[in-house]
N, C-alpha and C positions, 0 to 999 in steps of 0.2 A: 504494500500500500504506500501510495507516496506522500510524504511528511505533508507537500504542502495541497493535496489532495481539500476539495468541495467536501465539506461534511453537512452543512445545513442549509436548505435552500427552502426560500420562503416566500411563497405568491401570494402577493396581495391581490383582494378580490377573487372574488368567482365567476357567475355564470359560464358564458361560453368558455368564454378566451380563460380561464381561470380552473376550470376542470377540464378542458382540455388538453392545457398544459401540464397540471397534476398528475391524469392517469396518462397522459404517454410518460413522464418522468417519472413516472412511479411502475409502469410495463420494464423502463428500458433498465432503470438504477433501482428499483425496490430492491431487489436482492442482495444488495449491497448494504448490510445489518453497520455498517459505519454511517451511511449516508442518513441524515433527518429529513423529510419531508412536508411541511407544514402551509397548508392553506389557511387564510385570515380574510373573513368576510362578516359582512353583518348585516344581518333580516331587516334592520333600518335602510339600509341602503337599497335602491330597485335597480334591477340593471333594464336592459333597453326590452330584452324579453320579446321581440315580436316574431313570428314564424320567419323560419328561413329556410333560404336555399340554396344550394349548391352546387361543387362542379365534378366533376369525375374524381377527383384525385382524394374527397372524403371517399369514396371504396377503399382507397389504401389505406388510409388512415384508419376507419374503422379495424380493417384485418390483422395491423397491425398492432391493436391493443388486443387482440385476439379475439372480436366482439362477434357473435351470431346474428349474422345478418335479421334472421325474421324476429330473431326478439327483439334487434334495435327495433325493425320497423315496425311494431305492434306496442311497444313501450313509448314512439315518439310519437306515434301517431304519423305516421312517414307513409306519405307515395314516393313513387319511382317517379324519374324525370330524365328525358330524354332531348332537353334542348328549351331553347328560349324563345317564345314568339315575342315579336316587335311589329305593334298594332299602330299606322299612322304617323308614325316614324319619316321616313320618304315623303310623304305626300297624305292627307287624311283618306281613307277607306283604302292607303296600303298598305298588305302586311306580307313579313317572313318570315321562318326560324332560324336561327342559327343554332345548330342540330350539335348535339356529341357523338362522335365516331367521323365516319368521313364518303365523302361524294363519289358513288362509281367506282371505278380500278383503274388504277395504273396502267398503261401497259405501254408497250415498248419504250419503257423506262421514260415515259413521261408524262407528267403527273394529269389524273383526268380532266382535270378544269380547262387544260388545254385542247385538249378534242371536246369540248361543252364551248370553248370558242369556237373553233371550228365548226362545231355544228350551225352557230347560230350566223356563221357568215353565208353556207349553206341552205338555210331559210329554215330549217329546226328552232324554234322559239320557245320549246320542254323548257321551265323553268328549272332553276338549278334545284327544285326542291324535292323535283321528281325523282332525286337519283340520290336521294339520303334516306337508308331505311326509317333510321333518327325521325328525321319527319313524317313520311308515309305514317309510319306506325302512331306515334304520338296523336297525327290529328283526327287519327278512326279508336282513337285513345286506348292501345293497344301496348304493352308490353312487353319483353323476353330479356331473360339474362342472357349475356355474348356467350357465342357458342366457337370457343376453338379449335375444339374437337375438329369442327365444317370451315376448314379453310376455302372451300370453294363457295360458301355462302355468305351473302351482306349481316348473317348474325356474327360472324367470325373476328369483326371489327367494330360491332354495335360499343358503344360507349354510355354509362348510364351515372347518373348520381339521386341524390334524394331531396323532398321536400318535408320540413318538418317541425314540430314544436319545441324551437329554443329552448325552453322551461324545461321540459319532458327530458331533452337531450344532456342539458347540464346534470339535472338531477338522476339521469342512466350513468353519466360516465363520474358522477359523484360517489355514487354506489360502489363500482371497477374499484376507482382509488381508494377510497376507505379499507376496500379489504385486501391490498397492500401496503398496511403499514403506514398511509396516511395519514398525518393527523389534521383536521379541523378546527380552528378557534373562531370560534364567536366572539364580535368585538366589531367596535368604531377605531380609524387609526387617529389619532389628535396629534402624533409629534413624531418627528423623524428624528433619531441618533445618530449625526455621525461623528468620523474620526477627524478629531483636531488637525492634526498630522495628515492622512493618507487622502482625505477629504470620500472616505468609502462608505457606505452606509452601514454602523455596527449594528442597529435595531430600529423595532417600530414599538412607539408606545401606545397599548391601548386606552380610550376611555376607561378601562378600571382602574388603571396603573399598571399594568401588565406589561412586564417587558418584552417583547418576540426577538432576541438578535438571532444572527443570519451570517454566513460567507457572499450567499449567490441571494438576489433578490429580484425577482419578475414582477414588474409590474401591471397587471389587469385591472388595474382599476377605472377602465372607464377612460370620457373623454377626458376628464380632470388632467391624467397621469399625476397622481400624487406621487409617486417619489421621482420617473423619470425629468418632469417639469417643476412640481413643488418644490424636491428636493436638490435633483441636481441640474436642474435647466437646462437642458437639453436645447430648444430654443426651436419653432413650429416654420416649416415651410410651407406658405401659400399659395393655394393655386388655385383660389375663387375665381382668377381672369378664364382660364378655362373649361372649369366647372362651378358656375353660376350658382347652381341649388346648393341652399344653405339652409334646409328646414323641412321638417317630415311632417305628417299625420302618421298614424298608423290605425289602426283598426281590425278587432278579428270579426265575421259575420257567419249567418249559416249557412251552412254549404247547401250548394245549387243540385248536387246531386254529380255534376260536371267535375269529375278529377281528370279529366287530360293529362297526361304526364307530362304540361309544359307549366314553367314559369313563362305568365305572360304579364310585359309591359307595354301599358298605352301612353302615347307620348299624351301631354295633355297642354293646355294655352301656355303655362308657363314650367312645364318640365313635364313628367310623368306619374303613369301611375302602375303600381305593382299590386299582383293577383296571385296569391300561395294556394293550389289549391290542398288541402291535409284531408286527412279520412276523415275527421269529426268537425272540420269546420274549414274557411276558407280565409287565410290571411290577404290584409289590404293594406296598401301605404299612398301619400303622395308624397313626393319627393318634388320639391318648387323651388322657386327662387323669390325669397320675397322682396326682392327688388319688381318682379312683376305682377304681385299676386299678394294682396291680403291673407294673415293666418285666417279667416273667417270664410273666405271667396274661395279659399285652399279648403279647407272641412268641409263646407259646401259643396264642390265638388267632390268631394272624395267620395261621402255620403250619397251624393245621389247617381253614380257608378258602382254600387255595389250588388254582387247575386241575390243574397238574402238581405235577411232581418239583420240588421248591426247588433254585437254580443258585448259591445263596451261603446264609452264616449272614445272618442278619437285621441289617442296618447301623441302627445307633441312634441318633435326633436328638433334641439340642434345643432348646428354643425358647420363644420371648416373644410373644406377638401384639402389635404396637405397629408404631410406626416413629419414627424420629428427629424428633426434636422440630424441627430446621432438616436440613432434608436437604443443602445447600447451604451453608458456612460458610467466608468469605474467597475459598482459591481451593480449593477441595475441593470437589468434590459426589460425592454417594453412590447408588448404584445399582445393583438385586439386594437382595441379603440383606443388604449394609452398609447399607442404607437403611430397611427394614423389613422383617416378616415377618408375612403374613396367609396360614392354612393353606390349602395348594391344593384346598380344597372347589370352586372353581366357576373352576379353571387358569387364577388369574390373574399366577401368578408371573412368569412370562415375558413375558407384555402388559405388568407395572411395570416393568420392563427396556423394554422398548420405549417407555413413553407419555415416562419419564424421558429418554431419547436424545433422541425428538422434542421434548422441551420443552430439554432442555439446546440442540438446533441454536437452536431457534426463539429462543432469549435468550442466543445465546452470545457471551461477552462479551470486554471489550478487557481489558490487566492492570491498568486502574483498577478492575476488578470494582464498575459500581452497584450501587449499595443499593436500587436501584430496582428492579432487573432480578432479584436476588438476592432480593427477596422476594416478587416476583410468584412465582418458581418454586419456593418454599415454601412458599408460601401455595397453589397449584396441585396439587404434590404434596399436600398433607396434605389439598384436597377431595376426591381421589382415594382417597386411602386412605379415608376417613371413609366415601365413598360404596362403595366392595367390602366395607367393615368391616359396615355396616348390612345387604346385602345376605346378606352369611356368617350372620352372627345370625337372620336371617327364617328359617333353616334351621332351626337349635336354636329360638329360641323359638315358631314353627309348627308344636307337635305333639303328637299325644295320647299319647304315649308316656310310660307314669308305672312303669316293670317297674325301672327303677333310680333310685340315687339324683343320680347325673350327670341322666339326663333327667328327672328333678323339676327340677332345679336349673337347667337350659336352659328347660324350658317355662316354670317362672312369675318368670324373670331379666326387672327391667323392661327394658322396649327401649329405643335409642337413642331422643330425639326425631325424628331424621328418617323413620325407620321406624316409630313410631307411626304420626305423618304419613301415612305409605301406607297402612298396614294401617287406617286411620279412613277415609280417601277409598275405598281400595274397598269395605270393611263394609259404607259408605255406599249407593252405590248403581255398584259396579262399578269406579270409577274409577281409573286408570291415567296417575301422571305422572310423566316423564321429566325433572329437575332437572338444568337449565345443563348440557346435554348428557354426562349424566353414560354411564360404560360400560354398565352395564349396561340395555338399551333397556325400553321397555314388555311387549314380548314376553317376555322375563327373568322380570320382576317378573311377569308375568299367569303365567307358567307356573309359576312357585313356589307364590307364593298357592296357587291355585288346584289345584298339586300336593298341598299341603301342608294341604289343606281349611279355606282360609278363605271363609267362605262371603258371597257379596254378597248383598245388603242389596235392589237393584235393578241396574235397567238405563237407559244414556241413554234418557230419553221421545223422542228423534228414530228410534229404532230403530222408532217407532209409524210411520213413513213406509213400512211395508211392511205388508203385510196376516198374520194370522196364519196363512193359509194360506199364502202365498206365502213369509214367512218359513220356513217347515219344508220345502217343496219345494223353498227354494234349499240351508238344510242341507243336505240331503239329497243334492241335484247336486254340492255340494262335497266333501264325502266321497266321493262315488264315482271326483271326476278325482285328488283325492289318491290312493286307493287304487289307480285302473287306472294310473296316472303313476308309483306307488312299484313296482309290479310290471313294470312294463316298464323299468325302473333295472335295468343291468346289476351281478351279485354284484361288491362289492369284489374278491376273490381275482380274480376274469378280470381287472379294472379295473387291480390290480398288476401281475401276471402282464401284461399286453398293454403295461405299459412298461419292462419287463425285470427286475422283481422277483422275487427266488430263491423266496420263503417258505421257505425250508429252517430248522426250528426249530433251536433250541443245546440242545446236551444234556449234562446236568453227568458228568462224567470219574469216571469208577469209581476 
């Protein structure tokens, strides 16, 4: 064991970002009878709590705490999800998804988007949507786990994540961590300890007097970040000029009966609005800018867009788009909402939660804390953000939507340079690239664009390795296995139902 070895590691706060970081660090180091493990939260404090959703890469996460899938999803009240629709986005009464997994096949080593140009210079005008099982399935609200086994079928690459109740999910993976070794303290924090000398954070004091010291300390606490801002100022990077919305509603109501395995957003006068649909009930949010929209004109709308009966008053947020200038400072690192906040247009709140864990194990340090290690993982975090942040914007600045003053002000907002960057390579002639293995894949990017009417320019000249008849007959074959493939996908609802899920909706109390 090495002398200057992590012995007690202490996260503030709960909910998501709070037990999620718990039990994966209680999966990967519980076994480690030297190491303490201590969450500090308190039943006075609310976290944001609203239904979420997510991207493919909670599959691994789950499996990697070793979780069974049907208990998650019968414990969170979880549907399956299959891609994202974007409602009015483009233009009003246009929509697309942008699916999980990926478009058609490959072939003669080049990639299919380029013969889906081809086709359409051809006079094939198959919309790109026809050729993602992703979608197929999802809008005849159809299901199936990816099937490897059938490399020759569109299940082979299907890609899927979930939709679910935040509340439900902290309190599952609360459960996980408890029974390694965990410990939980109930408490308010009122004052941070640190060292005269090293300027490191040695404890947290509670409202009782209680002392919690610590080597390693995570902060989840929420927008606040009390100790990466309170205590060591860390210092917030802005980036409202790009991302306008600064304020939420939220709202859960009764479900429609309609689970579609999609998260769907409808863009709305002065930003959008988001649709969770869950087994028991169906999460709502807007997300606005109140530079163009009253909090009251915002509720209002939100309210009168909604499936069912509303199950609460409308919960209020608000917010910054940015993230912490060093996410990581001394022995503090920040993760969730103490870290940053980019609006859940494209669910990636809980993937930062995640990518942050895997990068905290992956550099997880001794109590000399390098400077080496501590900048790789701020320099790490902030490509990530940078890369979801550019992504978000292709949304707003992609579109012909000029009926408000908000989307004036999105459409002709210059872009980030990296996103220029794309949007000139595909203009170009089609092109599609995937930067230092960034999250969001080529499929992303092509499905946005291309959602979102940017129109290319060309297509690879290697697509010319197929003939132009043969090109449109192969189309053609491939829409027909996506579509005979999406209809033989058994309905979600049996899919739930067949591993013991109620769907019994909630219904608000008279």
């Amino acid at each position: 064991m090495r002398e200057d070895a992590i012995r007690r590691v202490v996260i503030v706060g709960g909910g998501t970002a709070g037990w999620m970081t718990t039990a994966a660090l209680a999966r990967v180091l519980g076994e480690n009878p030297t190491i303490d493990i201590c969450l500090i939260e308190s039943d006075e404090i609310g976290t944001v709590g609203v239904g979420e959703a997510t991207i493919p890469q909670i599959v691994l996460f789950n499996a990697m705490l070793g979780i069974d899938e049907a208990e998650f999803v019968r414990e969170t009240n979880a549907t399956y999800k299959l891609g994202i629709e974007f409602v009015d986005w483009t233009r009003i009464g246009h929509r697309y998804v942008h699916p999980f997994g990926f478009y058609g096949l490959d072939m003669k080593g080049v990639e299919f988007h380029h013969f889906w140009l081809k086709g359409r210079t051809l006079g094939d005008e198959t919309p790109l949507d026809a050729y993602s099982l992703s979608v197929m399935g999802a809008l005849s609200s159809r299901f199936a786990h990816p099937r490897p086994d059938q490399p020759n079928s569109p299940l082979s690459k299907l890609g899927y994540a979930f939709q679910f109740d935040a509340g439900l999910y902290a309190r599952f993976l609360r459960r996980l961590a408890e029974a390694s070794r965990v410990r939980r303290v109930e408490g308010r924090i009122v004052d941070v300890a640190r060292n005269a000398e090293s300027g490191l954070v040695d404890a947290v004091v509670l409202q009782s007097g209680d002392r919690i010291p610590g080597d390693l300390f995570v902060d989840c606490s929420g927008f606040r970040g009390l100790l990466i801002e309170g205590a060591m100022a860390s210092g917030f990077e802005d980036w409202s000029s790009w991302l306008p919305c600064d304020r939420a509603f939220a709202v859960p109501c009764e479900s429609s009966g309609d689970r579609q395995p999609l998260t769907r957003s409808t863009a709305r006068a002065a930003g959008w609005q988001w649709r969770i649909p869950l087994q028991h009930r169906t999460g709502n949010g807007y997300v606005y800018s109140s530079a163009h929209i009253s909090d009251d004109e915002a509720a209002a709308t939100l309210l009168a867009n909604l499936d069912g009966t509303p199950l609460a008053e409308p919960k209020p947020l608000r917010f910054t788009a940015g993230h912490r200038k060093r996410a990581w400072v001394g022995n503090v690192v920040a993760l969730g909402l103490a870290g940053g906040f980019l609006e859940p247009l494209e669910s990636t709140s809980i993937h930062l939660v995640q990518s942050g864990i895997a990068r905290l194990l992956a550099l997880w340090p001794t109590r000399h804390f390098d400077r080496v290690e501590i900048d790789r993982f701020n320099a790490e975090t902030q490509r990530e953000y940078v890369d979801i942040r550019d992504f978000l914007v292709l949304h707003y600045k992609a579109t012909e939507r000029d009926d408000t003053a908000f989307w004036d002000y999105c459409r002709t907002l210059p872009p980030p340079a990296g996103l220029a960057d794309k949007l000139s390579m595909f203009r170009a002639n089609g092109r599609v690239f995937r930067e230092h293995q960034e999250l969001f894949t080529e499929t992303s990017w092509l499905a946005v664009m291309v959602g979102q009417g940017i129109e290319a320019g060309g297509y690879h000249p290697a697509a010319d390795v197929l003939s132009d008849a043969e090109t449109l007959r192969r189309l053609h074959h491939i829409r027909d296995v996506v579509r005979e493939t999406a209809a033989a996908m058994p309905l979600q609802e049996a899919y739930l139902q067949q591993i013991g899920c109620s769907l019994i909706p909630v219904k608000r109390a008279s």
